[in-house]
C-alpha positions as CSV (number, residue, x, y, z in Angstrom):
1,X,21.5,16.5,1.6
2,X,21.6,16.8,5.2
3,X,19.9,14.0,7.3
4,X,16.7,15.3,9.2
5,X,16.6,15.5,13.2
6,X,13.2,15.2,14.9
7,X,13.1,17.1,17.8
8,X,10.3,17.3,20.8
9,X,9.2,20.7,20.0
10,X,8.3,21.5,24.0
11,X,12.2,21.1,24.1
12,X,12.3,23.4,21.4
13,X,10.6,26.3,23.1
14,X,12.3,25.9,26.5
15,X,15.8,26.0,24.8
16,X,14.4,29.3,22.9
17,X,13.2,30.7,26.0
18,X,16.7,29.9,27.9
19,X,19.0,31.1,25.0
20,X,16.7,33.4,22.9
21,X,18.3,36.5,24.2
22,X,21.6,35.0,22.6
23,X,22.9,35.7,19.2
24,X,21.9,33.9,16.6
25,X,25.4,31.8,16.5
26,X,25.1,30.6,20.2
27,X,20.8,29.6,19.6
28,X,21.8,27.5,16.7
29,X,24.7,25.6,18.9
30,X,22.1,25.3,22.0
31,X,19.6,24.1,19.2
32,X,21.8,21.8,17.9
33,X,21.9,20.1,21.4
34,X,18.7,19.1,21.6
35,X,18.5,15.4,21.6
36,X,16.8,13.7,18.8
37,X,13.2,12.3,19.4
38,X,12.1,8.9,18.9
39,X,10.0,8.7,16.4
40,X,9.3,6.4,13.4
41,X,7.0,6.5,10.2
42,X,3.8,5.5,10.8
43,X,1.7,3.4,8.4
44,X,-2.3,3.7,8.7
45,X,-4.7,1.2,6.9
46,X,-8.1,-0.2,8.1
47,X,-9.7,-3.6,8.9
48,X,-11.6,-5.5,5.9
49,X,-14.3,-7.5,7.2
50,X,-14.9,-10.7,5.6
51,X,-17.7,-13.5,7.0
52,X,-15.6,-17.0,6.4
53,X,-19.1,-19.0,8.2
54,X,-17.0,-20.8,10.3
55,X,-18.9,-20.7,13.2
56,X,-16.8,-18.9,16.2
57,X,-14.6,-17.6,13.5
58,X,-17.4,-16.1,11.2
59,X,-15.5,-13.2,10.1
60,X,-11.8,-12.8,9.3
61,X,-10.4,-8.6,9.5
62,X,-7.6,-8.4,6.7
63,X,-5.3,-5.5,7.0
64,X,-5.6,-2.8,3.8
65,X,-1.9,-2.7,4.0
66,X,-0.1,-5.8,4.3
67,X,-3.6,-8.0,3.6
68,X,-2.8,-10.2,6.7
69,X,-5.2,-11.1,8.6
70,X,-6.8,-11.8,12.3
71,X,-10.0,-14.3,13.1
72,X,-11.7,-11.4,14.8
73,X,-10.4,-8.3,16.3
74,X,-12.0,-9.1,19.5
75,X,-9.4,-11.9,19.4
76,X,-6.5,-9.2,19.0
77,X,-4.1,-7.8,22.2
78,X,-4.3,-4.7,20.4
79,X,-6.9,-4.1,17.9
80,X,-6.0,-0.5,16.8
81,X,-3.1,-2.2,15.1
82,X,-2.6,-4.8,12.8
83,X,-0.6,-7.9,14.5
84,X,1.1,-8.8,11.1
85,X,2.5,-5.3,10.1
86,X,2.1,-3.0,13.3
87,X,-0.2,-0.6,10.9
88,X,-2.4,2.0,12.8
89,X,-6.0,1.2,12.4
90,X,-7.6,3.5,14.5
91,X,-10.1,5.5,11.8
92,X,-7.5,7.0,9.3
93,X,-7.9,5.8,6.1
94,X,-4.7,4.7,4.1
């Protein structure tokens, strides 16, 4: 099996548009040059709110994926991602 190549699509287009005209041998090889994108699989999970009743602490978010946790996501640098296991929390369900 061939490995995949993730390309930016906009490059996609405006290689198209340069080399369309082309025959089909020569738009593959000018395809072919198209830089791979940087990309990565994303994980998505959501916060779990539990109250602990520790005064300034009172509720503890755990992650749905890697069930780590956080003292309050006011707390976090960046709370549309989990701090333990970089997973996207930002409304999409796991």
């Amino acid at each position: 099996m061939e490995k995949k190549k993730y390309v930016d699509f906009d490059k996609v287009i405006t290689t198209y548009k340069t080399f369309g005209h082309l025959n089909l041998h020569n738009a593959l090889e000018a395809f072919n040059e198209i830089p791979a994108a940087d990309v990565r699989p994303t994980t998505h999970g959501k916060w779990k709110e539990i109250k602990t009743g520790l005064g300034l602490f009172d509720y503890q978010f755990e992650c749905s994926m890697c069930h780590g946790w956080t003292p309050n996501k006011a707390y976090v640098i960046a709370p549309d991602f989990c701090p333990n296991c970089g997973a996207d929390m930002r409304g999409i369900n796991e």
